[in-house]
N, C-alpha and C positions, 0 to 999 in steps of 0.2 A: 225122836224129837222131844220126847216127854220126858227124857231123861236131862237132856238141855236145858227147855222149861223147870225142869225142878233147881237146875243148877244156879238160872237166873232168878228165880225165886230166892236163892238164898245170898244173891250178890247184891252188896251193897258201894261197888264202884266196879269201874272197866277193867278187863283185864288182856290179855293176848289169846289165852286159851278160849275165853270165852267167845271174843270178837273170830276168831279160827274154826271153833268148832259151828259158827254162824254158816261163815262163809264156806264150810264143806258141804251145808247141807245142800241136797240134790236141786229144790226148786234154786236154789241161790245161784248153783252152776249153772242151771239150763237158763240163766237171766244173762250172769255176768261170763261163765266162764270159767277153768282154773285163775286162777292169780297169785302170786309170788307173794310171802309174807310182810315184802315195805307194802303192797296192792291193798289189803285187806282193810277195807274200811271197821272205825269205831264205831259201829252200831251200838256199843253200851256207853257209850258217852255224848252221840250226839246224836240229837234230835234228826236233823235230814237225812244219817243215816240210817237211821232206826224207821224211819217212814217209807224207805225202798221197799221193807220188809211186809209192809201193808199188802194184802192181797186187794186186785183191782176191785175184788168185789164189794169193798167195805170201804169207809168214808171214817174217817175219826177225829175225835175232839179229847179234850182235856176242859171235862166240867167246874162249874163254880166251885166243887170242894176238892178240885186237885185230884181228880181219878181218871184214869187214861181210861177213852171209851172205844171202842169198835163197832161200827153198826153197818148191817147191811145193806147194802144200798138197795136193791131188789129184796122182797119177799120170801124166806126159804120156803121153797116150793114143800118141803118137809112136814112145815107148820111149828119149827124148833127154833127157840127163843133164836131175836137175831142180831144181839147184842153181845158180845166182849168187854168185861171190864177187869181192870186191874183197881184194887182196891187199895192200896197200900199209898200214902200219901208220903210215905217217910221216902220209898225208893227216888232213886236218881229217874226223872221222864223220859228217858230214853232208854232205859233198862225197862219199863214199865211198856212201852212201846213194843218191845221186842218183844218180850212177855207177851200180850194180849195180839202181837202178828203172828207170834207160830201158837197160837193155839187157835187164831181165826183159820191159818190155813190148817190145823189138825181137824175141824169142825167142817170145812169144804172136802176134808178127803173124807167124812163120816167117821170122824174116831172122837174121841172123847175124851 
């Protein structure tokens, strides 16, 4: 997933591979399922599908200065920051979304 992460880090619009390489990951199956390539939702393009991507446990906003936030809704029992943010105000919000969802879920599996 962090190789992903890094890929959408460097996207500055949607693509197939990227929206594909979403939808294989494992949590994505155990939600939706395999799906057929017309199936696969634009998660780098649009906002509601970028927000599936949300793990239950976090609640998210896009701040006064245009930065996609993630916060937990519960307290990490951990005591580890409980915050997600994507900083970058240039990217497309729905790339930013996806960003700051698979690293909330990299933070729920304790990776970094």
């Amino acid at each position: 997933m962090k190789d992903l992460i890094e890929k959408l880090m460097n996207a500055t619009e949607s693509s197939f591979e990227l929206n594909a390489a979403i939808a294989r990951l494992d949590f994505y199956r155990d939600m939706e399922g395999d799906m057929g390539d017309d199936e696969i939702p634009d998660f780098c393009a649009s906002i509601d599908a970028a927000l599936t991507l949300v793990p239950a446990e976090y609640t998210w906003n896009i701040n006064e200065w245009g930065l996609v936030q993630l916060l937990r809704k519960e307290k990490d029992p951990a005591g580890t920051d409980r915050g997600i943010e994507v900083s970058d105000k240039v990217r497309p919000p729905a790339i930013a979304i996806c960003i700051a969802a698979l690293r909330a879920r990299l933070a729920l599996e304790g990776q970094t």
